[in-house]
C-alpha positions as CSV (number, residue, x, y, z in Angstrom):
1,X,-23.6,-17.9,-37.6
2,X,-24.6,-20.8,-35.4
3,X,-24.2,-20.3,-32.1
4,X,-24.2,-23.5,-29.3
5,X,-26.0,-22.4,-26.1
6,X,-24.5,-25.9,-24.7
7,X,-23.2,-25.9,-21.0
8,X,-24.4,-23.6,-18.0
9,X,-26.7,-20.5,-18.8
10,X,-24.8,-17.5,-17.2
11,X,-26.5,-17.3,-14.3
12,X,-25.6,-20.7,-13.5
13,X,-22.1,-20.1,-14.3
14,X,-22.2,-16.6,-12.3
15,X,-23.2,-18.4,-9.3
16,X,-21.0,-21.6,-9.2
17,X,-18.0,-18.8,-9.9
18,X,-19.1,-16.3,-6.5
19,X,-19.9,-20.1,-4.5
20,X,-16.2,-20.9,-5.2
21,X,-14.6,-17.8,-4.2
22,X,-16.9,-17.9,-0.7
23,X,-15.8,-20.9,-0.1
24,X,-12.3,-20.4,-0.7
25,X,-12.1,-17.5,1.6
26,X,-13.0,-14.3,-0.2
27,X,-15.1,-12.4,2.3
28,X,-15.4,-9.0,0.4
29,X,-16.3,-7.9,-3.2
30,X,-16.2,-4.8,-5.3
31,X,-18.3,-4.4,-7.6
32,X,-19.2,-1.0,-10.3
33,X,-22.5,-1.4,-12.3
34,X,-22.7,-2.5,-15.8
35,X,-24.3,-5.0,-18.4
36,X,-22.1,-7.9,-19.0
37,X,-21.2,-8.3,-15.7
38,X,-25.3,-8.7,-14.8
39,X,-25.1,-12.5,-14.1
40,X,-22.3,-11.9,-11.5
41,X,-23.9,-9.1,-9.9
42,X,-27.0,-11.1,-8.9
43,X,-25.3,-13.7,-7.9
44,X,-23.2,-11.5,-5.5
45,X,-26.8,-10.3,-4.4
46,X,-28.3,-14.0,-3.9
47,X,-25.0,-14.3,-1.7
48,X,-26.7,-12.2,1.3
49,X,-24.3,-12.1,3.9
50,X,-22.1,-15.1,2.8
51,X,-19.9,-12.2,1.3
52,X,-20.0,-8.3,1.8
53,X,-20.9,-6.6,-1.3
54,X,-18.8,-2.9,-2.1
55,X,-20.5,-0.9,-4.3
56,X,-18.1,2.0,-6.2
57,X,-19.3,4.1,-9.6
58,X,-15.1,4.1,-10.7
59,X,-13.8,1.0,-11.6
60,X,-10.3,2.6,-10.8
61,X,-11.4,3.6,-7.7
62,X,-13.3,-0.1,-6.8
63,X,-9.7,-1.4,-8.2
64,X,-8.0,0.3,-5.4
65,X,-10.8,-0.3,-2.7
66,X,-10.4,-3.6,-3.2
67,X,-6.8,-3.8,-2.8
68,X,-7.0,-1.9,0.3
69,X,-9.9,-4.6,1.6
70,X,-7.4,-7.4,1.1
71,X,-4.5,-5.4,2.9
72,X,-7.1,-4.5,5.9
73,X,-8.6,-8.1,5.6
74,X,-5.8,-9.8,5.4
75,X,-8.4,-12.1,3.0
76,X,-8.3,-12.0,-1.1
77,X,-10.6,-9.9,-2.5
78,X,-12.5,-9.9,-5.6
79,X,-13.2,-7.1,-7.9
80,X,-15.9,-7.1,-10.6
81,X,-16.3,-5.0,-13.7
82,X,-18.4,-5.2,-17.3
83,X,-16.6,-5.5,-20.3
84,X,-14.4,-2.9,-22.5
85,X,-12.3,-0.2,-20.9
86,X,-14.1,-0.9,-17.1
87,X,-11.5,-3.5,-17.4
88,X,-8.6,-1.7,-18.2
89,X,-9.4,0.7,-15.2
90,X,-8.3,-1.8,-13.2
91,X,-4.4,-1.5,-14.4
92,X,-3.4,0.7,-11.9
93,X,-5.0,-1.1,-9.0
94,X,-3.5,-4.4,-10.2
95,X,0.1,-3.2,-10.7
96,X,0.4,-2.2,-7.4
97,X,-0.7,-5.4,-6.0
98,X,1.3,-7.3,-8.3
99,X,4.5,-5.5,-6.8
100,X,3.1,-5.5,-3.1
101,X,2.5,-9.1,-3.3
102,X,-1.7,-8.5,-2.4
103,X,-4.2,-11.2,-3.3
104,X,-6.9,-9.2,-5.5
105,X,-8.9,-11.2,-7.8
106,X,-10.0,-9.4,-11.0
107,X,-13.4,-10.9,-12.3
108,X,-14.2,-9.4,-16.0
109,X,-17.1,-10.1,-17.8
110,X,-16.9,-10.4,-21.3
111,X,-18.7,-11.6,-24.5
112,X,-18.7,-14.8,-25.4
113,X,-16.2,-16.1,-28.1
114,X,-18.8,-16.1,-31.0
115,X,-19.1,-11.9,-30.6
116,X,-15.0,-11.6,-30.4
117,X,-13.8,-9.6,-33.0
118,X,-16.9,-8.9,-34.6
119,X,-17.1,-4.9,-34.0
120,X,-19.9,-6.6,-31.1
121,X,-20.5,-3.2,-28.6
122,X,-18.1,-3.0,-26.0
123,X,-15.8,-5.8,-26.7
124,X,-11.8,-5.9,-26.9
125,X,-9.2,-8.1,-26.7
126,X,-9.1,-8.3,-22.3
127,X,-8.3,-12.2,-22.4
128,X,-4.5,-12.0,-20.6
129,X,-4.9,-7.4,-20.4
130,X,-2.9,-7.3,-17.8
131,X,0.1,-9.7,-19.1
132,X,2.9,-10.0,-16.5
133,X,1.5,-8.5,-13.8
134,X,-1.0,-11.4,-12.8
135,X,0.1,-14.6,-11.4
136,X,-2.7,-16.8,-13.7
137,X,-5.3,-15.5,-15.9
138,X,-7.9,-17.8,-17.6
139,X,-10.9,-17.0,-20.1
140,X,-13.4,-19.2,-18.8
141,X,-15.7,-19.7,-21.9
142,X,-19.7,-19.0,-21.5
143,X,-21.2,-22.3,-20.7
144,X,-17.9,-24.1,-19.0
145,X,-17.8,-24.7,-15.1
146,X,-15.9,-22.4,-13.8
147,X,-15.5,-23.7,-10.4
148,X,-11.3,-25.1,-10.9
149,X,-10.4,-21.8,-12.4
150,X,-11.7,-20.0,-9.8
151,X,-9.7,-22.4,-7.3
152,X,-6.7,-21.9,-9.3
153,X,-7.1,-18.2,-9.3
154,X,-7.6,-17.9,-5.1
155,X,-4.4,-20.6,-4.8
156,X,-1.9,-18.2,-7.5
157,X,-3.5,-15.2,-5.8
158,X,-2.4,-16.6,-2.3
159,X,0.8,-17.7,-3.0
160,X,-0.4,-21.3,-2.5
161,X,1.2,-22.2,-6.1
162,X,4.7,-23.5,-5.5
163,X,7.3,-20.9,-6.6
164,X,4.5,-18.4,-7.3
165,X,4.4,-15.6,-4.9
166,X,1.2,-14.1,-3.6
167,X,-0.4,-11.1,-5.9
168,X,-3.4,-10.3,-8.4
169,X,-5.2,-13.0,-10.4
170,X,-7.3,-12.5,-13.5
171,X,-10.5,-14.6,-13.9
172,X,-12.3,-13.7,-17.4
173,X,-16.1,-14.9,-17.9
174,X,-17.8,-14.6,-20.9
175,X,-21.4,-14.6,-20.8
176,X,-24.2,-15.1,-23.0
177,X,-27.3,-13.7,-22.5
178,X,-29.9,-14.3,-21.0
179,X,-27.6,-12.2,-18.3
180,X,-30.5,-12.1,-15.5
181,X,-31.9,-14.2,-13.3
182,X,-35.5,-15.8,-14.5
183,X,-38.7,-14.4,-13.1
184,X,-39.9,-17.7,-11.3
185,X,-37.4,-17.7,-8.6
186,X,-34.3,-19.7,-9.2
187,X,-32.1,-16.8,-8.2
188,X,-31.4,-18.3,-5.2
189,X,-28.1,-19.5,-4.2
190,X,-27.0,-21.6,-0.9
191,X,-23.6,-20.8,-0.1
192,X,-21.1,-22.2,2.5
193,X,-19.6,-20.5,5.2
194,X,-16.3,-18.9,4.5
195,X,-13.3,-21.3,5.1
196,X,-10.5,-20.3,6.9
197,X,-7.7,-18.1,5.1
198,X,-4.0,-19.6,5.1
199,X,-1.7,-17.0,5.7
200,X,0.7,-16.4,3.1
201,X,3.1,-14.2,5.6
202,X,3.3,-16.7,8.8
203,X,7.2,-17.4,9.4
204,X,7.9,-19.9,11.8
205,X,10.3,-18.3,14.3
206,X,12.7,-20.2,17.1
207,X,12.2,-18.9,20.6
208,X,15.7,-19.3,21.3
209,X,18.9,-18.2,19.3
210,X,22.5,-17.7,20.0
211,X,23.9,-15.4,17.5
212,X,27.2,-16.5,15.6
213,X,30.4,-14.2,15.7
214,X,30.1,-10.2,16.2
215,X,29.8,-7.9,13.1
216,X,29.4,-4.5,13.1
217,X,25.6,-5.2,11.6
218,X,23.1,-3.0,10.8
219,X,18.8,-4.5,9.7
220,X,17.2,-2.4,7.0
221,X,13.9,-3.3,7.6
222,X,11.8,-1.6,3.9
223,X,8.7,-1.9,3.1
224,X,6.5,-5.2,4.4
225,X,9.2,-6.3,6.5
226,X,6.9,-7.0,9.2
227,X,7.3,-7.8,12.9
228,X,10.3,-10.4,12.5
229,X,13.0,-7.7,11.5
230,X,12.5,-6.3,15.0
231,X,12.9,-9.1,17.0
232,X,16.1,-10.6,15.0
233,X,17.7,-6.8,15.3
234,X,16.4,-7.2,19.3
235,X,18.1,-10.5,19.6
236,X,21.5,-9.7,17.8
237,X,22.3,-6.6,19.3
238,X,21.7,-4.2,16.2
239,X,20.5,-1.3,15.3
240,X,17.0,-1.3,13.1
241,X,16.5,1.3,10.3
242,X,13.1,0.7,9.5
243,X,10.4,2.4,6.9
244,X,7.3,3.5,8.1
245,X,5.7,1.0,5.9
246,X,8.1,-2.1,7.3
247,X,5.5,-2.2,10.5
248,X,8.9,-3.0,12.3
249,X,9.8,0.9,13.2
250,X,9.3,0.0,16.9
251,X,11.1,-1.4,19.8
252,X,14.6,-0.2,21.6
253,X,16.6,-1.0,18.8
254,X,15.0,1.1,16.2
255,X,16.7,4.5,14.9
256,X,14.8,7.4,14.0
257,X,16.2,9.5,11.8
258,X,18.5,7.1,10.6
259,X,18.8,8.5,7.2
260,X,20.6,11.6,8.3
261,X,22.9,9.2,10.9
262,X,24.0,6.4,7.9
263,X,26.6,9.3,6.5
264,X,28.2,9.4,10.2
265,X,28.4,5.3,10.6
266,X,28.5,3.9,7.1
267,X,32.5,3.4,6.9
268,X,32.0,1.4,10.0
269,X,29.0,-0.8,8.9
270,X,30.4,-4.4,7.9
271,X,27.5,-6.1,7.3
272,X,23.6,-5.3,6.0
273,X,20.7,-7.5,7.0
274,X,17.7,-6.7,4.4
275,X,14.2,-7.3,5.8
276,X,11.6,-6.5,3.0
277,X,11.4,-4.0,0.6
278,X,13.9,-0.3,0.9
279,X,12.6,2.3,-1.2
280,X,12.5,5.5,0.6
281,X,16.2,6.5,1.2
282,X,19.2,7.6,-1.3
283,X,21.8,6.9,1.6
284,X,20.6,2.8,2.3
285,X,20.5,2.8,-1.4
286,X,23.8,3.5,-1.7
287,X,25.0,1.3,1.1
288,X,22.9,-1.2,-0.9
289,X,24.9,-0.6,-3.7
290,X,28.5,-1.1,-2.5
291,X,29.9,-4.5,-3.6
292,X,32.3,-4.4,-1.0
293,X,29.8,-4.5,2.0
294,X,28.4,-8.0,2.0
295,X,25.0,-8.0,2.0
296,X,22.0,-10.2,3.0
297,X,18.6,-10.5,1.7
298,X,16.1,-12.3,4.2
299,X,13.6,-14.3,1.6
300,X,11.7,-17.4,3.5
301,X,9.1,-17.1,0.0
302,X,9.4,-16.3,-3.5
303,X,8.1,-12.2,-3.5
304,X,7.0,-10.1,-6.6
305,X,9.0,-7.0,-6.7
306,X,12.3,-8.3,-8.0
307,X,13.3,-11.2,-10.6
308,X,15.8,-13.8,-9.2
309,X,19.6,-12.9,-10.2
310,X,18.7,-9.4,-10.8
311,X,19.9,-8.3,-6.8
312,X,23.5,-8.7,-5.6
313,X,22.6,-9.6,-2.4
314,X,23.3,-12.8,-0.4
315,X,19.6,-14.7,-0.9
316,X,19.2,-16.3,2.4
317,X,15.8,-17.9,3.6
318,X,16.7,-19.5,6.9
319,X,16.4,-17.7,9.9
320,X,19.4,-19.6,11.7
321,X,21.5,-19.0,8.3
322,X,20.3,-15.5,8.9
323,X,21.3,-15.3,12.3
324,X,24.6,-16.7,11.2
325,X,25.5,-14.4,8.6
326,X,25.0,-11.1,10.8
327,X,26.5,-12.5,14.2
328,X,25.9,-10.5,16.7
329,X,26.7,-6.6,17.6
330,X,30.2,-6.1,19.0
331,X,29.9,-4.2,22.6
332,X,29.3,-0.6,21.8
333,X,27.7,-0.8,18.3
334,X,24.3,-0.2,19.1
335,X,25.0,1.4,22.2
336,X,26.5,4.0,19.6
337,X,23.4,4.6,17.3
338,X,20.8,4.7,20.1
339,X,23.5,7.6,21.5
340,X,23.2,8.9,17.8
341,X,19.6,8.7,17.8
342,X,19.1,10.6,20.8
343,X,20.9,13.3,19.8
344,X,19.5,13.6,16.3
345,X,15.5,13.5,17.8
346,X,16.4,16.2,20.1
347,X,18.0,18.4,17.1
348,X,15.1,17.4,15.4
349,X,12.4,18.9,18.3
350,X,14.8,21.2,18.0
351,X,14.3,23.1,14.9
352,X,10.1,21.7,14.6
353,X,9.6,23.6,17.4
354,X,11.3,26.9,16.1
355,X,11.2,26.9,12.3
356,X,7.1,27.0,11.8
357,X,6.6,28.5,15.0
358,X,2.9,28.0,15.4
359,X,1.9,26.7,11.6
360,X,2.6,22.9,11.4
361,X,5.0,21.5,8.8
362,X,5.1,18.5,7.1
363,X,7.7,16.9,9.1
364,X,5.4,18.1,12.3
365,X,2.5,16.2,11.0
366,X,4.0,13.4,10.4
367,X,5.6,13.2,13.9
368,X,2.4,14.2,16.0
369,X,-0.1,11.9,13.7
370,X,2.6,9.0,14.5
371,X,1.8,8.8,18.0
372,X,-1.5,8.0,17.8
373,X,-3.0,4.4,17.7
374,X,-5.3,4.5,14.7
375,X,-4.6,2.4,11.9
376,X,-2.2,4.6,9.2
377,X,-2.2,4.9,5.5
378,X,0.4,7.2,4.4
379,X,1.0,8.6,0.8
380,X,3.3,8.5,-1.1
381,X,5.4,11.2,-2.1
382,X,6.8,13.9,0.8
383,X,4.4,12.7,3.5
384,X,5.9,9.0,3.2
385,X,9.3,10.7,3.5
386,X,8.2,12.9,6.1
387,X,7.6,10.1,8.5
388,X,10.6,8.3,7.8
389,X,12.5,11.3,8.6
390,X,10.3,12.3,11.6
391,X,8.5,9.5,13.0
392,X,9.5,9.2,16.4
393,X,10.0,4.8,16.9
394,X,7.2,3.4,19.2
395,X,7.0,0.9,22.0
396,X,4.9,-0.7,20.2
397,X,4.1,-2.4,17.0
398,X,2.3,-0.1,14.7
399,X,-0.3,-0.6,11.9
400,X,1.1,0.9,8.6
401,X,0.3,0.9,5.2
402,X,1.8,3.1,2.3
403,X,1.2,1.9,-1.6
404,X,5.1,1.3,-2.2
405,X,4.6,-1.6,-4.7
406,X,5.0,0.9,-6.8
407,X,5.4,4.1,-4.7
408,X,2.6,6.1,-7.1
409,X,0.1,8.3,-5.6
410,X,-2.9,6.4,-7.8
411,X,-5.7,5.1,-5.7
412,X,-4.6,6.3,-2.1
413,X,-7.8,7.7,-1.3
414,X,-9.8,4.2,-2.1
415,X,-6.9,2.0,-0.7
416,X,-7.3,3.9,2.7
417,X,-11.3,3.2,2.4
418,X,-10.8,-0.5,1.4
419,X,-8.1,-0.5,4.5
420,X,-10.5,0.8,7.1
421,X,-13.3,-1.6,5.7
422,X,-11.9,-4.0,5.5
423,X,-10.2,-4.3,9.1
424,X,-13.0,-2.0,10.7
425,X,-10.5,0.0,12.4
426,X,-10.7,3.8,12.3
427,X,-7.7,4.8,10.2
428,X,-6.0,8.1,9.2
429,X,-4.8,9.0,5.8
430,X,-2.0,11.3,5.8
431,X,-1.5,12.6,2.2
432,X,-0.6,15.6,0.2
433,X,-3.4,17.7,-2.1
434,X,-2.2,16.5,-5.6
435,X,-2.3,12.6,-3.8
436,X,-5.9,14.0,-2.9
437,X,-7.1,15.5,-6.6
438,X,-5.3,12.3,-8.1
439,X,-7.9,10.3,-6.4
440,X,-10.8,12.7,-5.6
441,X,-13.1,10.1,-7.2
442,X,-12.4,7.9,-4.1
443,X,-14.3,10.2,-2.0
444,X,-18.1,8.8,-3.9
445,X,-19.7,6.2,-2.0
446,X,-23.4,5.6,-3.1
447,X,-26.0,6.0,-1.3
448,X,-26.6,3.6,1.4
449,X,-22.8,1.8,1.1
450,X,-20.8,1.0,4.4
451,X,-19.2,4.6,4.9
452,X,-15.4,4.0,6.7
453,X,-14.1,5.5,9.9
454,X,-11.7,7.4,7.9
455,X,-9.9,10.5,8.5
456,X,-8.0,12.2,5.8
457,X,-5.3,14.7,7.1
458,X,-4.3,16.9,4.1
459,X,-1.2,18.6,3.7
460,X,-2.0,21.1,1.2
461,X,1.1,23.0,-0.3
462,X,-0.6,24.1,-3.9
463,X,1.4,21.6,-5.8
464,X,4.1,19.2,-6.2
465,X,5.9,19.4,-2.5
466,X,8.5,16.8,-3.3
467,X,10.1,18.1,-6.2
468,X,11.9,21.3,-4.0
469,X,13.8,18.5,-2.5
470,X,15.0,17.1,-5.4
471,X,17.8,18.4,-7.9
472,X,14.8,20.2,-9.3
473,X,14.6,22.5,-6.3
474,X,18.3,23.6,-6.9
475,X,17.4,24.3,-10.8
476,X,13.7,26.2,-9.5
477,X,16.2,28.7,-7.1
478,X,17.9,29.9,-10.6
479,X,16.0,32.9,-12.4
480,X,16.6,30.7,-15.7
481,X,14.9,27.7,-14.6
482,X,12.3,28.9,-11.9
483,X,9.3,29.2,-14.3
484,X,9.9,25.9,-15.9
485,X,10.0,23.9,-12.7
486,X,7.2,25.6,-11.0
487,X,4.9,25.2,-13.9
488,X,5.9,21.3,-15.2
489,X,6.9,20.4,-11.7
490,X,5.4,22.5,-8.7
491,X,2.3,22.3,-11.2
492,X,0.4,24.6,-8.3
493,X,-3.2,25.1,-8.3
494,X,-6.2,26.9,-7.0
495,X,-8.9,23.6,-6.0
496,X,-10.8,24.7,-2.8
497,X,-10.5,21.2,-1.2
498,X,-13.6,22.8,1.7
499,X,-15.8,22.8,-1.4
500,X,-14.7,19.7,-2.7
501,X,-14.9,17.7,0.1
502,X,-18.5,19.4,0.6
503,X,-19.5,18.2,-3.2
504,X,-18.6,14.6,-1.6
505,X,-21.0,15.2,1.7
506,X,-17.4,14.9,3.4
507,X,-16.7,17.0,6.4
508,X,-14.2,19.8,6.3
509,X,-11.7,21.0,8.7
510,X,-8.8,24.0,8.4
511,X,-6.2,23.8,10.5
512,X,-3.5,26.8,11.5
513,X,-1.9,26.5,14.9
514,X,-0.2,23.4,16.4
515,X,-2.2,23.5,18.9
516,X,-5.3,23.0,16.7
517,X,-3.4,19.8,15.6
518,X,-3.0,18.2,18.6
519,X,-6.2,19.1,19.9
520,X,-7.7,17.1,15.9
521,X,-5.3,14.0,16.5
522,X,-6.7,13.7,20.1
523,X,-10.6,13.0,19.0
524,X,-11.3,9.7,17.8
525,X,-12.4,9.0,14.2
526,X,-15.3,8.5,13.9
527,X,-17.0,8.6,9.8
528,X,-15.6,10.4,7.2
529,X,-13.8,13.8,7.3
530,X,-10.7,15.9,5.8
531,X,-8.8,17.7,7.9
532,X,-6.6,20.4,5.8
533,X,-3.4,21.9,7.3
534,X,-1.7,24.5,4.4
535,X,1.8,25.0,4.5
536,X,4.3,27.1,1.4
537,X,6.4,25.0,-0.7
538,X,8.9,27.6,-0.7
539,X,9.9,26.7,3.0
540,X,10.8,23.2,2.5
541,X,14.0,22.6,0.9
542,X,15.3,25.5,3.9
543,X,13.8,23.2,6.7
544,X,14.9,20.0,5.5
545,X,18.7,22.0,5.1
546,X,18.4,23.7,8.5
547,X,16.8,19.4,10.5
548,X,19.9,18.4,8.5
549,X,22.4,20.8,9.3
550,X,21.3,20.6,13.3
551,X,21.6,16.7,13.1
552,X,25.1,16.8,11.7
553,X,26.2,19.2,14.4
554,X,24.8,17.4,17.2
555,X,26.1,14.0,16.5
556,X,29.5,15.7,15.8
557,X,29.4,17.5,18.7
């Protein structure tokens, strides 16, 4: 076969790629060695400290490290992989940030055209791999320019294309070799300074707003609702039900355990304001689903999580049309969650306090480790829930990030690494022991990488936690069904996670008493460490029953 070497050598191509993406704002990439990807590699190196390099052995892990860089960042990211399945490790990573809207660039290196279907070593069909969950991919041939794909890539993967929201971008190289640098020196590679990153989440947002007619009102503020949802439920007079993850659970409006207060006040609810994402709660989505109540959706951009006309909610993407719609609280509305509120926290205090007696629970963590001012990655699964149920609502704006684009438990590990690199904040993961094993390859940095102030508090129940509160739980107490669930769902095990964490060089702390927690939340962060507090599985559907039951009897009473 003839085979035109035409166009840019690789290197050449390699370097005008990693000069466009500096100068388009990408301040961070994550890279995992290989062959193919050689030419990008170096030219990554020859960047110096134009752009951070992050070096993981996993390319599922780098995936997630990445997307947890852009989230801390608030800057797209670039991931870089060789050829074959290093790409496809990379799924998991770039689902999530399709569905949580987070600029990640995937760069794949791949053969060039001519070794395509030719049985060539480590070659597949990875041209368009991830399909529908990338916002542009191109296969940019060896020897083309690939500077305009590259700018096309950062402007889909910032939301900068019109209609196109924000999300993961695929940009495909092939290379021929030679795939290294040449020996005389031309490896080097000016690069510009980093421009400026537009936001793709600034909302313009008038100082001053007279709210229409009242309505008994209530803002759902889900996940990535942001600051905004507070101040509109501030300035209408409403009560905020906010997700951990909305970063709007703060203020004098918001309402704690809300959850367990929607079955008192939903017949009096005659309007729903939607900020972001809901995904945590059966009761808001059922008062989602009535198609009596109307409803409101606050959209000022196109978003990745749902396709227009599939949600029956009022699409509104004006903030005065907003305002409008949800008028303002009638005299005595709020007053009668915050009421509500107070009553529920204190039942909640209530039974933490007397239920575990000295051995923290769940819902304990979650309400201690919320008070403190580190940045916060929670898992998903119980903890997630744990803090919506229990996280007492701040003064203060918190910093809060939970993988809800699709609410799986892949990746949490190097998203909360990513997070606290990429902001260089020390952070706290909060995360149960299956999250943990899922993602126990997160806990490898080479030797000699940036290491994150990064604490990982463990909630270790020897299996799947969150299936005893579902309609599993109920099946697991009957004699016929209790071996099936514990071993499918509870799927218990015996991993010392003090020797794991030790196989990892990562410090190990168990934890029995309250007391002991407090005195752990109280240090600062400083490196990495896991912090292990073990609980029984057995106990939780009784305490969720008995915060429940006390809730329902104080606000009755």
């Amino acid at each position: 076969m003839n085979v035109s070497t035409a166009g840019l050598s690789s290197m050449d191509s390699a370097r005008g790629a990693i000069a466009a993406l500096i100068a388009g704002g990408v301040q961070q990439v994550v890279l995992s060695p290989g062959s193919r990807n050689a030419p990008l590699v170096y030219a990554v190196a020859a960047a110096g400290a134009a752009l951070e390099a992050v070096v993981r052995v996993d390319e599922r892990s780098a995936g997630f490290t990445a997307l947890g860089l852009a989230v801390g960042s608030g800057a797209p990211t670039a991931v870089l992989t060789t050829s074959g399945t290093a790409v496809g490790n990379l799924l998991p990573a770039v689902m999530e940030a399709d569905h949580a809207g987070v600029p990640l660039l995937v760069l794949s290196a791949d053969r060039p055209e001519e070794l395509r279907g030719t049985g060539a070593n480590q070659t597949t069909d990875q041209v368009d791999l991830f399909g529908s969950h990338v916002r542009f991919a191109v296969d940019v041939a060896a020897g083309d320019d690939p500077r305009a794909a590259v700018q096309t890539g950062l402007d889909a993967a910032q939301g900068h294309l019109q209609g196109v929201p924000a999300g993961p971008v695929q940009l495909n190289f092939g290379f021929r070799e030679p795939l290294t640098p040449a020996l005389d020196g031309s490896g080097y590679l000016p690069m510009k300074a980093p421009q400026p990153v537009r936001s793709a989440v600034e909302t313009v947002i008038p100082q001053h707003l007279e709210p229409g007619r009242q309505h008994r009102t209530v803002v759902l503020a889900g996940h990535g609702a942001g600051p905004q949802a507070e101040l509109f439920a501030r300035r209408h007079r409403l009560p905020l039900l906010a997700e951990p993850s909305s970063n709007a659970r703060f203020g004098p409006n918001a309402i704690g355990p809300y959850r367990l207060l929607l079955p008192h006040f939903e017949a009096l609810v005659e309007r729903v304001v939607v900020f972001g994402r809901p995904t945590l709660s059966r009761p808001v989505a059922a008062l989602l689903d009535r198609s009596d109540l109307p409803r409101a959706l606050y959209l000022p951009r196109p978003v990745a999580w749902f396709e227009p006309g599939r949600r029956s909610e009022r699409i509104i993407d004006g903030w005065n049309e907003l305002g409008e719609f949800a008028g303002a609280g009638p005299q005595g509305w709020l007053e009668a969650w915050l009421a509500a509120g107070i009553q529920a926290e204190s039942a909640l205090d209530e039974v933490l306090g007397e239920a575990m007696g000295e051995q923290p629970s769940g819902l304990l963590l979650a309400r201690e480790i919320w008070k403190r001012p580190e940045h916060l990655v929670i898992g998903s699964s119980n903890p997630i829930r744990d803090a919506d149920l229990a996280a007492r609502p701040r003064s203060e704006s918190p910093r809060v990030h939970a993988n809800r684009g699709l609410a799986g438990i892949d990746g949490t590990i190097s998203t909360a690494s990513g997070l606290a690199l990429g902001s260089g904040k020390p952070s706290r993961l909060l995360l149960g022991d299956l999250t943990l094993l899922h993602d126990a390859g997160g806990l490898l940095l080479p030797r000699g990488e940036r290491v994150p102030d990064l604490q990982i508090v463990l909630l270790n129940d020897s299996g799947g936690g969150i299936f005893s509160l579902l309609e599993h739980g109920r099946l697991g107490l009957q004699e016929g069904y209790r071996t099936a669930v514990e071993r499918f769902f509870g799927t218990p095990h015996d991993v010392r996670m003090s020797a794991l964490a030790e196989a990892y060089g990562v410090d190990h702390r168990l934890v029995g008493t309250v007391a002991e927690l407090v005195e752990m939340l109280q240090a600062p962060v400083r490196g990495r460490s896991v912090v292990e507090i073990r609980t029984e599985r057995t106990a939780l559907r009784g305490l969720h029953d008995q915060v429940k039951t006390a809730v329902d009897a104080a606000v009755a009473g």
